[in-house]
N, C-alpha and C positions, 0 to 999 in steps of 0.2 A: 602493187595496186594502191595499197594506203603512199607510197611517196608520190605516184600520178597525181593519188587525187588530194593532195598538198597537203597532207597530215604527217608530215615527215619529222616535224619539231615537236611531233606529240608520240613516236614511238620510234625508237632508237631503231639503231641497223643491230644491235644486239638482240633487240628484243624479235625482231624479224628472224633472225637465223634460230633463235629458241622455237619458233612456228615453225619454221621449213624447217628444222630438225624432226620433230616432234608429228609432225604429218610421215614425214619420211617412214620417222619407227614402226607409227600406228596407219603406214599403210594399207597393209593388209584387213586390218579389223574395218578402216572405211569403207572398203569397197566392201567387206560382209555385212556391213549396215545397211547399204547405201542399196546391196542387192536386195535385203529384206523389206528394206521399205518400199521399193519398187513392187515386189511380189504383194504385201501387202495392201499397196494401190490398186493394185490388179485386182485380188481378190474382193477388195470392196466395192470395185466397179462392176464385178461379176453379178456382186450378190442383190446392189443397185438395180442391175439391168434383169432380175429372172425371181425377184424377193413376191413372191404371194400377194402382199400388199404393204401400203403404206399406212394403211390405219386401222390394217385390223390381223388379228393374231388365232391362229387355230390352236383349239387347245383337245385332248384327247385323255378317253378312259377306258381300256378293255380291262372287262373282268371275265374269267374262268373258275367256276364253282363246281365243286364236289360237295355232294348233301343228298341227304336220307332222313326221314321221319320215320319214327320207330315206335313202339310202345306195346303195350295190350290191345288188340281190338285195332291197331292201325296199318294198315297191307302197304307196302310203298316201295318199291328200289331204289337203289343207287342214282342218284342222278349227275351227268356233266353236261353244264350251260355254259352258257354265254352271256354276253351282254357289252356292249357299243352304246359309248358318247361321243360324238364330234362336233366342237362348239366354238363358235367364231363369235369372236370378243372384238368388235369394232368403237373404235372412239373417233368421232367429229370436233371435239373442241380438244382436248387432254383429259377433260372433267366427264363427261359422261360415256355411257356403255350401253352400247346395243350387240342382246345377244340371240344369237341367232342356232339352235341345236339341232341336230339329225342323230335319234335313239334309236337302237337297234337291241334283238334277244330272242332269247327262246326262254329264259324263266317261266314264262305263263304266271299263277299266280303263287307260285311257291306250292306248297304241298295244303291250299283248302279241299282239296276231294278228297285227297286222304285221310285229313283228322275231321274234317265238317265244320270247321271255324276258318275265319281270317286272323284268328290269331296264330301271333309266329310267322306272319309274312315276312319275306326278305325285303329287305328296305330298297333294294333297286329291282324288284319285280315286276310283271307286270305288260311285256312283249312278249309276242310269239312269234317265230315262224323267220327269227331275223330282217323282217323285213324295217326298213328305214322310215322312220314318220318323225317330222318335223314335231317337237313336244313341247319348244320352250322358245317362245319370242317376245323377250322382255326388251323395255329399253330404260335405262338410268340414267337421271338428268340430273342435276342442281337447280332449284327452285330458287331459295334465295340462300345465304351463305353459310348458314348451318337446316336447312331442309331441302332434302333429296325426296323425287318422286321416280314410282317405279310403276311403268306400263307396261300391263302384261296380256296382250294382244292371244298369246295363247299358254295355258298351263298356268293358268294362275293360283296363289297360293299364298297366303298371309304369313308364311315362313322364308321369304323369298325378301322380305322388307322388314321382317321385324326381327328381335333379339328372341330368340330359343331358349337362351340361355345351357346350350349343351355341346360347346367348343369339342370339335375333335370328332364327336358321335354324329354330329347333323354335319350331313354331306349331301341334305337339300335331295335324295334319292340317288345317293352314287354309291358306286360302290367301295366307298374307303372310308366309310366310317362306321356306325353299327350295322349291326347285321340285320336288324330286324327294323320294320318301320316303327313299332312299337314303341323299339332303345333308341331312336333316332330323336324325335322331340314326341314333346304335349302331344294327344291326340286333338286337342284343342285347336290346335293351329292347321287341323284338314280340313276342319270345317269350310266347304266350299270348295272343296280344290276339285283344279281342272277347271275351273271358269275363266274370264275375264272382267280385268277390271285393273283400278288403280290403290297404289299405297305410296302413304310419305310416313318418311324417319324426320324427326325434329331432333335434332342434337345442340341442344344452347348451350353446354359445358358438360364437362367428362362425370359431373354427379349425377346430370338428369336426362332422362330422353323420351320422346313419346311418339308411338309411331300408331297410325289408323289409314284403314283401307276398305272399298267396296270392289268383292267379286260377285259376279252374278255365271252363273251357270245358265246355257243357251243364250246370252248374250249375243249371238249372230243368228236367232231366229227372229223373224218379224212378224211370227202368228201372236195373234191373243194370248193374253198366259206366258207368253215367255217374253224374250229381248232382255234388253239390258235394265227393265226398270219392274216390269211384270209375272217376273218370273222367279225362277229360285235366285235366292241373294244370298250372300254372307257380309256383314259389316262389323267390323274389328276395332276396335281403343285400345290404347296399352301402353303403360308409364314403368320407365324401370328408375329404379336407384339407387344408384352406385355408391355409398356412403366414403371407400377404399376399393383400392388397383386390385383387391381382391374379393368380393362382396358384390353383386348383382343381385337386387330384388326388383321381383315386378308385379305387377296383378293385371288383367286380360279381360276383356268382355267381349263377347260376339252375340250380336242378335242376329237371326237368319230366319227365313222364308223358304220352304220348300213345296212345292205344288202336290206331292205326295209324300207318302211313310218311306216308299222305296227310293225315292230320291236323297233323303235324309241320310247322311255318312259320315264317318269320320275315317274315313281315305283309308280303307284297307285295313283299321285295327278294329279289334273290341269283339266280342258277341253277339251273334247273330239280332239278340234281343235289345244288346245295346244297340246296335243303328236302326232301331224301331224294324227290325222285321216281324210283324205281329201275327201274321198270318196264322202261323199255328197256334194262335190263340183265339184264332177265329174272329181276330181283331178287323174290320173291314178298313181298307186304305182311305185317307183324308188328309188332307195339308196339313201342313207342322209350321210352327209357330215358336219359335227355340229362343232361350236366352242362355247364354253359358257365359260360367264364372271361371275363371281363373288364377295361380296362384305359382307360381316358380320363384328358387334362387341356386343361386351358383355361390360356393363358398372355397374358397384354395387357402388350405393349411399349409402347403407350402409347395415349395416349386413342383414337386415331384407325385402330390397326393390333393384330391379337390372333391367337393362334395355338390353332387347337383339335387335339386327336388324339382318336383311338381304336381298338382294336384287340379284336377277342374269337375264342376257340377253343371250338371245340364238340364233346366227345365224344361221341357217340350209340352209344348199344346196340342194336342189333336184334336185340329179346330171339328166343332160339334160332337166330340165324342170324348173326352176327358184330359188329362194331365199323364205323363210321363217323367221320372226322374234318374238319370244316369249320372252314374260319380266311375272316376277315372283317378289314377295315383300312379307314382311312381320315386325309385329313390336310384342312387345312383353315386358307385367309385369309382373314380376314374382316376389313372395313374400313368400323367403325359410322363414320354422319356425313359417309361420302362426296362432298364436291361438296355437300353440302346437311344439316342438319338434320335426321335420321330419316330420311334414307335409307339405303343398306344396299349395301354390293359382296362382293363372296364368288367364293372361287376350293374349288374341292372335288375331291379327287383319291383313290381309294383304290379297295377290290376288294372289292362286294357278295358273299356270302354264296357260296361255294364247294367244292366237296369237293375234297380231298385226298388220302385214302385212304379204302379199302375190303375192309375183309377179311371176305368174305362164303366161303362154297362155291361154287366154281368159278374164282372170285377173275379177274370181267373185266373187261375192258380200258376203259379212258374214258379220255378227256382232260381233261387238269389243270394247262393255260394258263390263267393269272391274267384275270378278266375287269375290266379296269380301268375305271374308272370316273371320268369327267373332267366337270364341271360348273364354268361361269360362269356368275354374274347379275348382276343392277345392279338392286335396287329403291329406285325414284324417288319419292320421298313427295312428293308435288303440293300437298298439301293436309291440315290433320289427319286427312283421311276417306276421301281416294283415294291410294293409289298404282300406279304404270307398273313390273312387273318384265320387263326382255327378258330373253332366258337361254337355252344350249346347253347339251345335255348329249351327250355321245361317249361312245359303250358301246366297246370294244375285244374284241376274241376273243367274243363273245355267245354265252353259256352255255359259257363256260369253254374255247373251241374257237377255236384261231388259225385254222382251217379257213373258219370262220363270218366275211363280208364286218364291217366295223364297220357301226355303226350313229348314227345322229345325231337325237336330239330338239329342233327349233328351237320358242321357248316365247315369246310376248307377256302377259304376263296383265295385267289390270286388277281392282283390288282396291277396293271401298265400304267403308269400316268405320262404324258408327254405335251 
């Protein structure tokens, strides 16, 4: 063929019979190539013609839990649950993400009838009955080249767009990271959750960031009192700074609006009295008026060992009826790569969501024993797709009362990710 096509004074007839030898030898291995790339083609044509989508990807999380609340004074058995994520990550440009989730379980709300607190919730609690309900429809965009906005149409949540600061333990309510909502972040960052509304991350360079968002809860009601501007609110600020690739500090502020005492929460943690349940104080219900402070950092001593904190104050107003003050803490070991590869150990220490004072009329009496909060795990990453988390949690003083027996969450879970 090269002599046809007149390149004959550019490659010898010696150099030609070195080719036709050498095809001769490596016969056989062409045509083994020549078959696999063929099967190959095939295969990609298959997977072209029957692939789910082209711009969006299903992602998946079963968990399987074994757990029992135990203690003095606390009646409980054995429990095994369940618990279903299926969440479809669709991108339109390459740059943003609309997500789309179907949650399923039978946890209920972990073991509160048992001990008579929400503390010691499981961090992915909070389904019954398996049934499927759509929990999370955010979407994520690029605004301009270092700020991202995130719409969250349903399950909204100021932890969904800002920094935690608690790599590893915040799994944003999944089940692969702490066990408890508690050890997962700040109670600070509940405030509001379950509404909707918007949030943007500002990232000008890797030292500084600042991300703010407004959720409103009832947000698709259109009575008086509520809607998106009327009604319960949360609006969030918050600046971190990164001084070193190992150093995260930040400070938080959230003003909030709640139409009542009982609407006021911090997403399933704290004492009955920290989320202003007053009732048995005789306290009569009224709108809350909230400012809360916040304070977190992340510190890595080195690859294998890191230090998280956090701490936040919450003034509350009960509008015509007085002031309220709850403080929240926590501290935290965490040791990526334990014994393994992507597995994970964590020690977690601090005092869910609390009242401290109360200056209402009549100005009565409660107790205001720290309700400490003690959490170990070990999650065992088996495989890229399962991991084994065993894990304790120890309530102390339960609802803020030395009076109150402790309490003990003992926790197995098993985790599929796919």
């Amino acid at each position: 063929e090269l002599i046809a096509a007149g390149l004959a004074d550019k490659v010898s007839r010696e150099d030609l019979a070195v080719l036709q030898r050498l095809q001769e030898e490596f016969a056989a291995e062409l045509a083994t190539l020549r078959g696999r790339v063929d099967a190959l083609e095939a295969r990609v044509a298959e997977v072209e013609a029957n692939q789910f989508s082209t711009t969006t990807r299903l992602q998946g999380e079963v968990a399987f839990t074994f757990a029992n609340a135990f203690g003095n004074g606390v009646a409980s058995e054995v429990t095994f649950t369940d618990r279903v994520r299926l969440q479809l990550v669709t991108s339109f440009t390459g740059r943003d993400k609309l997500f789309t989730r179907l949650t399923g379980g039978n946890v209920g709300n972990s073991f509160v009838d048992e001990i008579g607190t929400n503390e010691g919730r499981l961090a992915y609690d909070g389904q019954n009955g398996n049934d499927l309900t759509l929990d999370r429809l955010h979407y994520v965009f690029p605004v301009l080249e270092d700020l991202d906005a995130t719409v969250m149409a349903s399950l909204g949540g100021h932890h969904f767009y800002a920094n935690t600061f608690n790599p590893g333990l915040e799994a944003g309510g999944g089940a692969n990271g702490a066990l408890s909502r508690f050890g997962e972040r700040s109670p600070i960052y509940r405030l509001g959750l379950g509404g909707k509304g918007v949030g943007f991350r500002y990232t000008p360079s890797d030292v500084f960031e600042a991300s703010f968002g407004y959720i409103a809860k009832g947000a698709e009601n259109p009575s008086q009192g509520a809607g998106l501007f009327d009604g319960n609110y949360s609006a969030m600020g918050q600046v971190v700074f990164s001084p070193s690739d190992t150093i995260d500090l930040g400070l938080t502020y959230i003003h909030g609006y709640d139409v009542s005492q009982s609407a006021f929460a911090f997403g399933g943690t704290g004492t009955g009295l920290g989320n202003l349940n007053l009732s048995s104080l005789g306290v009569p219900s009224t709108p809350v008026s909230s400012n809360s402070y916040g304070a977190a950092a992340k510190i890595g001593i080195t690859d294998g060992f890191d230090i998280r904190a956090w701490g936040s104050f919450t003034d509350a107003k009960l509008i015509g009826l007085g002031e309220a003050d709850i403080w929240s803490y926590s501290g935290a070991l965490a040791f990526p790569d334990l014994f393994d590869e992507g597995s994970l150990g964590a020690i977690i220490v601090g005092a869910s969501p609390y009242l401290t004072n109360l200056d209402v009329p009549g100005n009565p009496s409660f107790s205001e024993d720290v309700p400490l909060h003690v959490e170990a795990m070990y999650r065992y990453q088996m495989t890229d797709h399962i991991s084994i988390t065993p894990g304790l949690i120890w309530l102390t003083s339960p609802n803020q009362n030395a009076s109150n027996n402790d309490a003990f969450v003992g926790v197995v879970r098993t985790t599929f990710k796919f």
